[in-house]
C-alpha positions in Angstrom: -4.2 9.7 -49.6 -2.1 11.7 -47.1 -4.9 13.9 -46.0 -4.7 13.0 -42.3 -1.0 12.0 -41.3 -0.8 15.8 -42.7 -3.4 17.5 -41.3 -1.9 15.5 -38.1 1.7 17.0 -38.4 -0.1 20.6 -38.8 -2.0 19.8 -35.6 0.7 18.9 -33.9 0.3 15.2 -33.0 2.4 12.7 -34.0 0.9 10.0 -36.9 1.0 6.9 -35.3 2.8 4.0 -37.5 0.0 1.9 -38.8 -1.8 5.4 -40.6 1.5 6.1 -42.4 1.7 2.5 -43.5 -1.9 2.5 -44.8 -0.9 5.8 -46.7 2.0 4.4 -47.9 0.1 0.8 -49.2 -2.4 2.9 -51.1 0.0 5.1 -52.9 2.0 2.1 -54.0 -1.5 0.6 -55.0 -3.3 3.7 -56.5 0.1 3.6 -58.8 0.8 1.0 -59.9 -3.1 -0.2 -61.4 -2.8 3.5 -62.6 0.4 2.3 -64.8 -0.5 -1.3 -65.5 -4.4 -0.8 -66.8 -5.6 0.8 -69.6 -7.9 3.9 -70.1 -11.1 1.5 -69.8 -10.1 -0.8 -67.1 -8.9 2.3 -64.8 -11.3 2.9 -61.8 -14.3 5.2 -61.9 -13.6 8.7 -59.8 -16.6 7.9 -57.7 -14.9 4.3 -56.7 -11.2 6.5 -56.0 -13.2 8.5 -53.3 -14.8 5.6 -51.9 -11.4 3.9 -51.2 -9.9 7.4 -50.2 -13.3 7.7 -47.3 -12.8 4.2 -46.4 -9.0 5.0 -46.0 -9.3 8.2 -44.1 -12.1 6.8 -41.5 -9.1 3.6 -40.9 -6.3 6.3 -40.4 -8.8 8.0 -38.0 -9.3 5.5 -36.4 -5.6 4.2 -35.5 -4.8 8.1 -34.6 -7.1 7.9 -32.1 -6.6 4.9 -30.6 -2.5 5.6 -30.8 -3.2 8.6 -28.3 -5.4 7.1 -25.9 -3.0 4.5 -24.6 0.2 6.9 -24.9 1.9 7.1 -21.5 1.4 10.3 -19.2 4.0 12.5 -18.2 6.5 12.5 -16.0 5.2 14.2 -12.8 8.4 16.2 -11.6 7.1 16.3 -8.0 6.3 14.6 -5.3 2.6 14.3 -4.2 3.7 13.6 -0.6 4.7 15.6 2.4 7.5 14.5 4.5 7.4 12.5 7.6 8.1 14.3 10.7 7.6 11.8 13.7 6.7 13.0 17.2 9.3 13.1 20.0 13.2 13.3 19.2 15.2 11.0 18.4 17.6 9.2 21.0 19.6 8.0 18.6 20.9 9.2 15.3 20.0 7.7 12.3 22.2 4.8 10.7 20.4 4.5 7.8 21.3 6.9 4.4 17.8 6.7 4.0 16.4 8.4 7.0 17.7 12.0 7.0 14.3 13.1 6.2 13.5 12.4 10.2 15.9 15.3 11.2 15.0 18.0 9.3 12.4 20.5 10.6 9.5 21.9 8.8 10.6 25.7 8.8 13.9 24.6 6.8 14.0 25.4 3.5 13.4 21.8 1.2 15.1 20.7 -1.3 13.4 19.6 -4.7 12.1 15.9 -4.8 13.2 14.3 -7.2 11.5 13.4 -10.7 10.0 9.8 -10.7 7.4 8.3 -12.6 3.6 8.7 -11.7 2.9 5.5 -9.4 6.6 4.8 -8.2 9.3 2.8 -9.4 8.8 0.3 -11.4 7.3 -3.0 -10.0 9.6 -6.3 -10.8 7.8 -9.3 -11.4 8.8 -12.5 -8.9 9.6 -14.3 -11.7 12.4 -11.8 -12.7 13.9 -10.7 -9.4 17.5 -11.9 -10.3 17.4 -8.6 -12.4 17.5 -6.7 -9.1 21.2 -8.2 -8.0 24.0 -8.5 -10.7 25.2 -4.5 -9.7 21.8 -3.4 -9.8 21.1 -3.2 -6.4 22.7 -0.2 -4.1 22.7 -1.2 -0.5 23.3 1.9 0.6 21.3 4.0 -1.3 20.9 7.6 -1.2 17.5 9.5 0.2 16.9 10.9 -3.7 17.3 7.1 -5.2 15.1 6.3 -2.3 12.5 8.6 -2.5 9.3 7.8 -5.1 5.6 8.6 -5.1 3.2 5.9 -4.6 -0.7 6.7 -5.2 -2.2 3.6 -4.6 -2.8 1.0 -1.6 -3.7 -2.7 -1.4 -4.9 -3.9 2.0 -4.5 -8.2 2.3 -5.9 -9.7 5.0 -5.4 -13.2 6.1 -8.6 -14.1 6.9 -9.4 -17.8 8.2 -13.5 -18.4 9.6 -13.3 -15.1 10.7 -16.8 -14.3 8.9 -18.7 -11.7 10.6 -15.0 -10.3 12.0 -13.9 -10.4 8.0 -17.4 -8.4 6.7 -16.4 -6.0 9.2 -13.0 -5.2 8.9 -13.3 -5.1 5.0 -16.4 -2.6 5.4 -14.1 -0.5 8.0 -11.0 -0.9 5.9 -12.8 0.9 2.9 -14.9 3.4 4.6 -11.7 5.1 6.1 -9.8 5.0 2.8 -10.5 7.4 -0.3 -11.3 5.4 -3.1 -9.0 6.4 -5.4 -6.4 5.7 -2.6 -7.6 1.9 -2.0 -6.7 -0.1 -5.3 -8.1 -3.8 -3.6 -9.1 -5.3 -0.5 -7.0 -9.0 -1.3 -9.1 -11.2 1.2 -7.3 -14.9 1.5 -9.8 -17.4 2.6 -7.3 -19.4 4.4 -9.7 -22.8 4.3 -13.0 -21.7 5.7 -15.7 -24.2 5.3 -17.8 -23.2 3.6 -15.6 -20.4 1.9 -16.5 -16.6 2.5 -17.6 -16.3 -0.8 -20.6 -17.4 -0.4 -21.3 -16.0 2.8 -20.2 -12.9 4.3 -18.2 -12.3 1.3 -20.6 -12.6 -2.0 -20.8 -10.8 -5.2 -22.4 -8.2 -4.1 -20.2 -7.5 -1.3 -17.0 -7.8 -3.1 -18.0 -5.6 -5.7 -18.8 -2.9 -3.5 -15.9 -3.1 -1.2 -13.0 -3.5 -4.1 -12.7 -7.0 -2.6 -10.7 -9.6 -4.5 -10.5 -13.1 -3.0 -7.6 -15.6 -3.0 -8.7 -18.8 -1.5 -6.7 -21.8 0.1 -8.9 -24.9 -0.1 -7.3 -26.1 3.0 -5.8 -23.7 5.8 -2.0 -23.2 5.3 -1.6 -20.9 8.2 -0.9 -17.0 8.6 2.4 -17.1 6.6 1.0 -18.6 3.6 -1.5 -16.6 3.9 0.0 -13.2 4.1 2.4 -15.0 1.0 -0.4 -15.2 -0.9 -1.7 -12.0 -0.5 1.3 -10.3 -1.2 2.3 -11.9 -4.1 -1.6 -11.1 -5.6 -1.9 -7.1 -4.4 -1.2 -4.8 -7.3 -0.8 -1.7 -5.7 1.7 0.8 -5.0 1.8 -0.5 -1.5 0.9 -3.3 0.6 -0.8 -3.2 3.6 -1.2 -6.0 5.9 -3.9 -6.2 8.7 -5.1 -8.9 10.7 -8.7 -10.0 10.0 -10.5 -8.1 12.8 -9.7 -4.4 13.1 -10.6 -1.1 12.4 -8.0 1.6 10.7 -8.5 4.8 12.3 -8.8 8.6 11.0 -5.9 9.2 7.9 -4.0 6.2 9.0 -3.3 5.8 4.8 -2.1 9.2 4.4 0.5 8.8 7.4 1.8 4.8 5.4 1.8 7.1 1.8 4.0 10.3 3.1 6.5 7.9 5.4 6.8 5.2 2.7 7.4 7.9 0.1 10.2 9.2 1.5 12.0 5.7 1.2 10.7 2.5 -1.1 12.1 0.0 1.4 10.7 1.5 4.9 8.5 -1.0 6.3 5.8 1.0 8.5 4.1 0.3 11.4 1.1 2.0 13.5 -0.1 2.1 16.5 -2.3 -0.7 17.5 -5.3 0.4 20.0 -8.1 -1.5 21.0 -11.1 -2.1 19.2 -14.4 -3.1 20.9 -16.2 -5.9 19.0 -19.9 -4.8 19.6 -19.2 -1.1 18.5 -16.4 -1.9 15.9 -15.0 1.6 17.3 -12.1 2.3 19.1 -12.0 2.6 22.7 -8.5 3.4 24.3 -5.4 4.9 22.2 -1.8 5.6 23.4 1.2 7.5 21.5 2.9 4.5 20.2 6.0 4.7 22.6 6.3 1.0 22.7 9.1 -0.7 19.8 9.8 -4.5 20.2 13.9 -5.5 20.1 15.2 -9.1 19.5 16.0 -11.4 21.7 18.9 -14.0 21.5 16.7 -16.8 21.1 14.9 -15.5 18.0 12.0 -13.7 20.4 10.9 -10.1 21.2 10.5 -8.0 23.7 9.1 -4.3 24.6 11.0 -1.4 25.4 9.8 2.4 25.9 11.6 4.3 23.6 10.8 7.5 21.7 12.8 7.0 18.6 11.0 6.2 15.4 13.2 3.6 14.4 11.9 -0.2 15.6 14.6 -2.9 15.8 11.6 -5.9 15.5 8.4 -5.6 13.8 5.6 -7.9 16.6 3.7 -9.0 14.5 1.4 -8.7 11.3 0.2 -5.2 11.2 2.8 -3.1 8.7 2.9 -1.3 5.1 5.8 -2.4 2.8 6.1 -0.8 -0.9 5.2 -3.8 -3.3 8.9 -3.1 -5.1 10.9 -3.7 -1.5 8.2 -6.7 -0.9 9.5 -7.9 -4.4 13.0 -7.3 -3.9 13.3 -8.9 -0.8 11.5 -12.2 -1.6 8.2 -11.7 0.9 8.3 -14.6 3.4 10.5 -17.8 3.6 8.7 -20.6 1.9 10.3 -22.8 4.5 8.6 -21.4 7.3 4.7 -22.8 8.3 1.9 -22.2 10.3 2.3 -18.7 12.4 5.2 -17.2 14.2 8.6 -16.6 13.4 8.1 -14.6 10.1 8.5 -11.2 12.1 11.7 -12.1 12.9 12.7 -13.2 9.1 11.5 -10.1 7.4 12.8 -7.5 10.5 16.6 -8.8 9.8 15.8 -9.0 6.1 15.0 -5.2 5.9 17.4 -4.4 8.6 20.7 -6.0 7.4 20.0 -5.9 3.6 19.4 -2.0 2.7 15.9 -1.1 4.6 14.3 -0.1 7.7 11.5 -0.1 9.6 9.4 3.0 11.2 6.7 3.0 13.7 4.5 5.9 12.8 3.1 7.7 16.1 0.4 8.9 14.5 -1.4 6.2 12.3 -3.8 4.0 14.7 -5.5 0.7 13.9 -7.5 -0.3 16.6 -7.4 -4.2 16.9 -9.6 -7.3 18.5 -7.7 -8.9 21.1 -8.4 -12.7 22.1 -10.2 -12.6 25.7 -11.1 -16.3 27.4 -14.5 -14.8 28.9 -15.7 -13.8 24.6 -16.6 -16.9 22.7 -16.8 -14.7 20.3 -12.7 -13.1 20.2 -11.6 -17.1 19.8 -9.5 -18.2 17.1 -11.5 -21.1 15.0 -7.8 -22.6 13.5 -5.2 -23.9 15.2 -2.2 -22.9 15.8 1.0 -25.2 16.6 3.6 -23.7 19.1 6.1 -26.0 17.7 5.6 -24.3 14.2 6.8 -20.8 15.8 9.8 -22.4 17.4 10.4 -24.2 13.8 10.2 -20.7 12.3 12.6 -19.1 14.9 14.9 -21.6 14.4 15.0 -21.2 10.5 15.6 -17.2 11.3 18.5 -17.7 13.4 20.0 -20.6 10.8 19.7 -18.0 7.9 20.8 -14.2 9.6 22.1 -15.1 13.1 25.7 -16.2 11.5 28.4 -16.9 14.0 25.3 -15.8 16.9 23.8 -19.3 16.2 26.3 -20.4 18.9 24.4 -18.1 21.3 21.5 -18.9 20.6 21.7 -23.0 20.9 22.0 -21.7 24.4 18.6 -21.7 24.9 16.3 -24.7 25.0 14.2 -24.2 22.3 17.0 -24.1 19.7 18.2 -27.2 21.8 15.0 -29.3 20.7 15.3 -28.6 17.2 19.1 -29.3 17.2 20.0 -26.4 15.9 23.9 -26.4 16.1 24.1 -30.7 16.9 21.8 -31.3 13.7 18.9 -34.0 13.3 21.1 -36.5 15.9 20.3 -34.2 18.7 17.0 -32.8 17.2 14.0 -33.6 18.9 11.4 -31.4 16.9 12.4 -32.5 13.2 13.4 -29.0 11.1 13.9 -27.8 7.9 17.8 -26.9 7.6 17.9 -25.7 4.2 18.4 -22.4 4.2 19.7 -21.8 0.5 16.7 -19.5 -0.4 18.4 -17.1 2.2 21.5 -17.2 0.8 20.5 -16.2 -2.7 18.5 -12.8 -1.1 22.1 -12.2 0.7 23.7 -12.4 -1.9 21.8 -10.7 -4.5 21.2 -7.4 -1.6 24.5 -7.4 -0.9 23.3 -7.9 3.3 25.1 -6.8 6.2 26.7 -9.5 8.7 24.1 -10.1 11.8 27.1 -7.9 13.9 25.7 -4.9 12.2 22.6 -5.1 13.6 23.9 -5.6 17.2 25.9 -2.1 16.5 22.7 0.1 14.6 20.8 -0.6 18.0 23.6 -0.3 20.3 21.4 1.7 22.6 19.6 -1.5 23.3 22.3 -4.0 22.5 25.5 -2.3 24.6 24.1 0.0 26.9 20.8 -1.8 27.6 23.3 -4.9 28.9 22.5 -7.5 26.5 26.2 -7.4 25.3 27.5 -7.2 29.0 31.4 -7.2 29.7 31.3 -9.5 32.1 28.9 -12.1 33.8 29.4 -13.2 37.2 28.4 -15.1 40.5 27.5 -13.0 43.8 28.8 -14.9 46.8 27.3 -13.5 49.7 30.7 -13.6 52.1 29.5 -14.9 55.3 27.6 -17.7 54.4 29.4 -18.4 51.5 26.5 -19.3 49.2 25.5 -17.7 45.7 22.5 -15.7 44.8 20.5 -18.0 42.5 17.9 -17.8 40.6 14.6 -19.2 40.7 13.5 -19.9 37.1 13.8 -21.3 33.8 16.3 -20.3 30.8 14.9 -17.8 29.0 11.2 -15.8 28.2 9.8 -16.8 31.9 5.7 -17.6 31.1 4.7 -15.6 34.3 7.0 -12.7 33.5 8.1 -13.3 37.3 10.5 -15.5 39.5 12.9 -15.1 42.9 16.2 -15.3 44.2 17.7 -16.4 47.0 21.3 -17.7 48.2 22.5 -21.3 47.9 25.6 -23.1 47.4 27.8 -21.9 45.2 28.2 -25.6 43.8 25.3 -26.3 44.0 24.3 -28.9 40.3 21.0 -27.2 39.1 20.3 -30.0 36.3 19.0 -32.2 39.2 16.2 -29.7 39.6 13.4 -29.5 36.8 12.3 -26.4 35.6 15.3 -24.4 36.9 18.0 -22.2 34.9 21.2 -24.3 34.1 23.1 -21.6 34.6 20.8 -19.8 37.4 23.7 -18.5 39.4 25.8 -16.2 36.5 24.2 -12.3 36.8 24.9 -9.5 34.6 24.5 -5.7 34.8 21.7 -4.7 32.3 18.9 -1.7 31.6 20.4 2.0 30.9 20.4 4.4 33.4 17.7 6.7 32.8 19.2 10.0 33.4 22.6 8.9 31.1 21.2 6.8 28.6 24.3 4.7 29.7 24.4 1.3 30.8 23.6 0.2 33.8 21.0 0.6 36.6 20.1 -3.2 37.2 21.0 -6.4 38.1 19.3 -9.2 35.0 20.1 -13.2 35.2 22.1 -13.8 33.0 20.9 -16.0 29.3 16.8 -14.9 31.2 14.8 -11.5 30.8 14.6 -11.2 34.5 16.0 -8.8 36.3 15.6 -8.0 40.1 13.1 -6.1 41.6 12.7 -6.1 45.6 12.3 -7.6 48.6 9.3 -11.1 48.5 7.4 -10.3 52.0 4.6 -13.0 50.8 4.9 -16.9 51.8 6.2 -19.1 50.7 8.7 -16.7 49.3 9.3 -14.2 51.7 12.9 -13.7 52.9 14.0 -14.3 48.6 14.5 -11.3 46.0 11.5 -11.0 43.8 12.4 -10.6 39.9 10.6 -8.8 37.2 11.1 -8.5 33.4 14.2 -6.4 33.1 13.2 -2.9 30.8 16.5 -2.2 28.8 15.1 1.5 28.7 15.7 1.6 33.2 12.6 3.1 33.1 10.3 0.5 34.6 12.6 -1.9 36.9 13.7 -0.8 40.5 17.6 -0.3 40.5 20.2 -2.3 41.5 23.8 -2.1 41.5 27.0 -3.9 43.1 29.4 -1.3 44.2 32.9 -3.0 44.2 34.5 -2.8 47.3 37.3 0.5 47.7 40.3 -1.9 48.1 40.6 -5.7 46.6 40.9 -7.2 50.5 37.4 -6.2 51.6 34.0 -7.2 50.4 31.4 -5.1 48.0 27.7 -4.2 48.7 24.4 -5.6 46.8 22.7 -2.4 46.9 19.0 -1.2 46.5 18.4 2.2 45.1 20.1 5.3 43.5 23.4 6.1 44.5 23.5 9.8 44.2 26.8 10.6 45.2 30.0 7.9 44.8 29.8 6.2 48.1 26.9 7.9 49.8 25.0 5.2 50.7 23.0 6.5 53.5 19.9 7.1 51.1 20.0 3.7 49.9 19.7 -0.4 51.7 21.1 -2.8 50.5 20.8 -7.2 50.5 21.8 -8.7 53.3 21.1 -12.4 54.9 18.5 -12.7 57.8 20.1 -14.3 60.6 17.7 -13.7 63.0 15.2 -15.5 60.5 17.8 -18.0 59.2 17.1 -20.7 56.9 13.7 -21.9 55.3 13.1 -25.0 53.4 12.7 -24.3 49.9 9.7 -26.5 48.5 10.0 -29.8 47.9 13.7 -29.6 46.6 15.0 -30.5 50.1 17.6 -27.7 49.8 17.8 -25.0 52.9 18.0 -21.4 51.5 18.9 -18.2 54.3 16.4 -15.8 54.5 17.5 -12.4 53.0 16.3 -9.1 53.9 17.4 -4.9 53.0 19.4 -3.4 55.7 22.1 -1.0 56.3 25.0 -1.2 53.7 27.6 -1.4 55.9 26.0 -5.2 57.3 26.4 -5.9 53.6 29.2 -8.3 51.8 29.0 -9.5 48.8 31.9 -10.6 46.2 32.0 -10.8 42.3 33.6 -14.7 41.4 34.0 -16.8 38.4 33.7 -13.5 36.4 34.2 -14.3 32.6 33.4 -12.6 29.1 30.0 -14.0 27.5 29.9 -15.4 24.1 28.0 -12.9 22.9 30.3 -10.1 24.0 33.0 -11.9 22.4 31.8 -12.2 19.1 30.8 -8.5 18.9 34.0 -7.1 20.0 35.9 -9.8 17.1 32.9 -8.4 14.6 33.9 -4.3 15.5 37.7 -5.8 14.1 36.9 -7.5 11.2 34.4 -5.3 10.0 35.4 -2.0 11.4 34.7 -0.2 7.9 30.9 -1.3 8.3 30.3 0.9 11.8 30.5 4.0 11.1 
């Protein structure tokens, strides 16, 4: 009755439970109707062996089975290299998590750490209170960091993108081993009639590891992407729009730089994809990272550090545990837009980070007017994204919400003077924030400001002072030409008017059109500044307008925090505090060398020009020699923004380090 737990044991494998209970059973059986029945009513030999075959093929059995769903082992090392971006860095790493970027291939490595085949454990959204409640460690080291994830699902949002859909899923598997690529999660976001039962069928999805999560009526890219997430089971999750083409090992470069750290988000580079081909037709090194700006937008800056303040939009990898941990996407948040601004700050300020990786490419379809064929078939609602901005800035802006009601796009949804002075309704519960703070133990907003100081302090956006320019003979202010804010044409003028002069009576223009602030780094220190930017606007000046209607004004340009792209301007403050300063154009070698350089100056020999329709008279400005040129700094005050940062370095001084 023992025959095979024992001739288990001498094998060396364990008897599972259920065989030593059977064993034990028909001992207890065997004797006790061996004690309790006489001589005649005992059991014929040939009926013992019976039971004792049926037995043995049962214990078999159950062996068996007990070994084939036994757990592998431990792996003790890590399947991954290590990610070595290109360039160097121009700034040092802030997070404990990231060492990995500064050490070189030909240094000896130290042992990764043992982890469980497939990563860390995944944590169910149902349970995720079990990752707060002094589980969580914000600032983790790289070993707790470090994992090895095998396996990738790709979601993509997909609404009556059909032939675009076929074609990214058939791309999206053909450039990914299959024992890489656990499932293609398409979400039919309402397509009528759904992809199932056209570009998407049976056949299709079986052949293409395609599983399909459908929305009976279109929710929008969020929900979407919500939905995807929440479904994908593998060791990562990969986002992609619904119309591109992942190019050359772009999986290997999300597995080694996600490996390294659980709650990198990573992003490629995204070329351009043409849609008759499907192929790739123009590729760049991925120099390009997006930062915030103060009214919950982004912007580009050259920049050949890994380490991107912003993600731009949908294309990233995110391990499924830091996707967990995190919470995905706000549920208050609809439609498109906004949500790259939630889940930056959420990695940034609660423990994580995210990467660009140089070398991973996705080529992508952009939207052209003269294709039929490149246009979106939903719609999207502006007023959704400035919903969604709003909602970021309510949840991680703290105290910076003040700054950011500057703008007028936090002024229609009320954001600081609630519903009374709301006129776009918007969701103000944020409570759902709160609980991820909380529970990840998140860094103030301040932080944030500091870890990209580069951008933040030296690029100007934290300036010491802003200021009017008086031009001293005329006595007028240069003033700018625009709105508040992103300008749609990415360009604008300047000219001088009076300093007094009440800019609400004119539509269109910046309230505050006549403060100015130094901004962009100086490309040779890396120290601020080498421009001249209106102030609460990313314009910045550029040169001389020779055109009409605007010639004789200062043409602007989007300011480039990096000084790298924008022509420079400087005021040099005058030598003693009686005489006047110079608005000058150009590098100024050596301290008061100007003969290299021109600076601004008014026109009298043209004079005055009528400016539009506004019925105002502006002087006509021109570059000369600096010594025609007088200019004074006035009303010179400390912004808001400045203000809080300096009280945030105080009060949390322990934090920035």
């Amino acid at each position: 009755l023992w025959c095979v737990p024992v001739a288990a044991l001498v094998g060396g494998i364990a008897p599972d439970t259920l065989g030593l209970v059977l064993s034990s059973a028909a001992s207890i059986f065997d004797l006790y109707h061996w004690l309790t029945s006489g001589p005649k009513r005992r059991s014929s030999w040939r009926f013992f062996f019976l039971r004792w075959a049926i037995l043995c093929i049962l214990q078999i059995w159950s062996l068996l089975l007990h070994e084939s769903i036994k757990p592998e082992p431990v792996e003790q090392t890590s399947q991954h290299g290590r990610f070595e971006p290109a360039g160097s860095l121009e700034d040092p790493p802030a997070m404990r998590g990231s060492k990995a970027f500064l050490q070189s291939e030909s240094l000896p490595k130290p042992p990764e750490p043992a982890v469980p085949a497939g990563g860390p454990p995944s944590i169910p959204r149902a349970s995720l209170a079990f990752v707060g409640e002094g589980n969580f460690v914000l600032d983790a080291t790289p070993e707790d960091l470090a994992w090895s994830p095998h396996t990738i699902s790709v979601v993509l949002p997909c609404a009556e993108e059909r032939e675009l859909a076929f074609k990214t899923v058939k791309s999206v598997y053909e450039s990914t081993p299959t024992d890489v690529l656990h499932e293609i999660v398409v979400v039919d976001d309402g397509s009528n009639p759904p992809l199932s039962t056209t570009h998407l069928n049976e056949e299709v999805r079986q052949k293409y590891k395609v599983v399909i999560k459908r929305h009976e009526q279109t929710v929008g890219l969020i929900g979407a992407k919500q939905t995807g997430g929440d479904a994908a089971t593998g060791d990562i999750i990969v986002f992609f729009d619904c119309h591109v083409a992942p190019q050359d090992d772009w999986y290997q470069q999300f597995l080694d730089a996600i490996a390294e750290n659980y709650r990198r988000i990573v992003v490629p580079v995204i070329t351009n994809l043409d849609i008759d081909t499907w192929k790739e037709t123009q590729r760049s090194q991925g120099m390009a990272k997006c930062y915030l700006t103060w009214d919950a937008d982004f912007k580009w800056v050259e920049s050949t550090s890994p380490y991107m303040p912003v993600l731009s939009g949908g294309l990233l990898g995110i391990s499924r545990r830091w996707w967990n941990e995190t919470g995905g996407y706000d549920e208050g948040m609809s439609g498109w837009g906004g949500e790259n601004v939630d889940q930056s700050l959420r990695s940034w300020l609660c423990g994580g980070e995210i990467v660009s990786l140089s070398n991973a490419f996705v080529a992508h379809m952009w939207r052209r007017t003269e294709d039929p064929r490149t246009k979106q078939q939903y719609a999207v609602s502006q007023l959704d994204a400035i919903r969604n901005k709003a909602r970021a800035v309510l949840a991680w802006f703290d105290e910076y919400r003040e700054k950011a009601a500057e703008y007028p796009a936090m002024t229609w949804v009320g954001l600081l003077g609630g519903e009374a002075q709301a006129q776009i309704a918007l969701n103000r519960d944020v409570s759902n924030f709160e609980e991820v703070k909380k529970r990840l133990q998140c860094k103030p907003f301040a932080w944030f400001l500091w870890r990209f100081r580069d951008i933040y302090v030296e690029g100007g956006l934290l300036p010491p002072e802003v200021f009017k320019l008086r031009e001293v003979k005329t006595g007028q202010c240069l003033t700018f030409l625009g709105p508040t804010g992103t300008h749609p044409q990415g360009r604008a003028s300047a000219t001088v008017l009076p300093c007094d002069l009440d800019l609400t009576k004119f539509r269109g223009l910046h309230l505050e059109g006549q403060k100015w602030h130094a901004r962009n780094r100086d490309r040779d220190t890396g120290k601020c500044c080498s421009a001249i930017g209106s102030w609460n606007t990313d314009q910045c000046l550029v040169t001389l307008s020779q055109d009409a209607p605007l010639a004789g004004t200062v043409s602007t340009g989007v300011c480039d925090v990096s000084g790298k792209q924008v022509a420079p301007w400087n005021f040099l403050e005058p030598e003693d505090k009686s005489g006047a300063g110079k608005l000058v154009f150009g590098r100024v070698m050596e301290p008061n060398d100007l003969a290299q350089v021109k600076c601004l100056v008014v026109d009298k020999k043209r004079g005055q020009f009528d400016l539009g329709g506004s019925g105002l008279k502006a002087w006509s400005l021109k570059l000369a020699s600096c010594k025609h040129s007088t200019w004074e700094k006035i009303e010179s005050t400390v912004p808001i923004e400045t203000k809080l940062y300096q009280e945030a370095l105080e009060r949390h001084a322990s934090l920035f380090k």
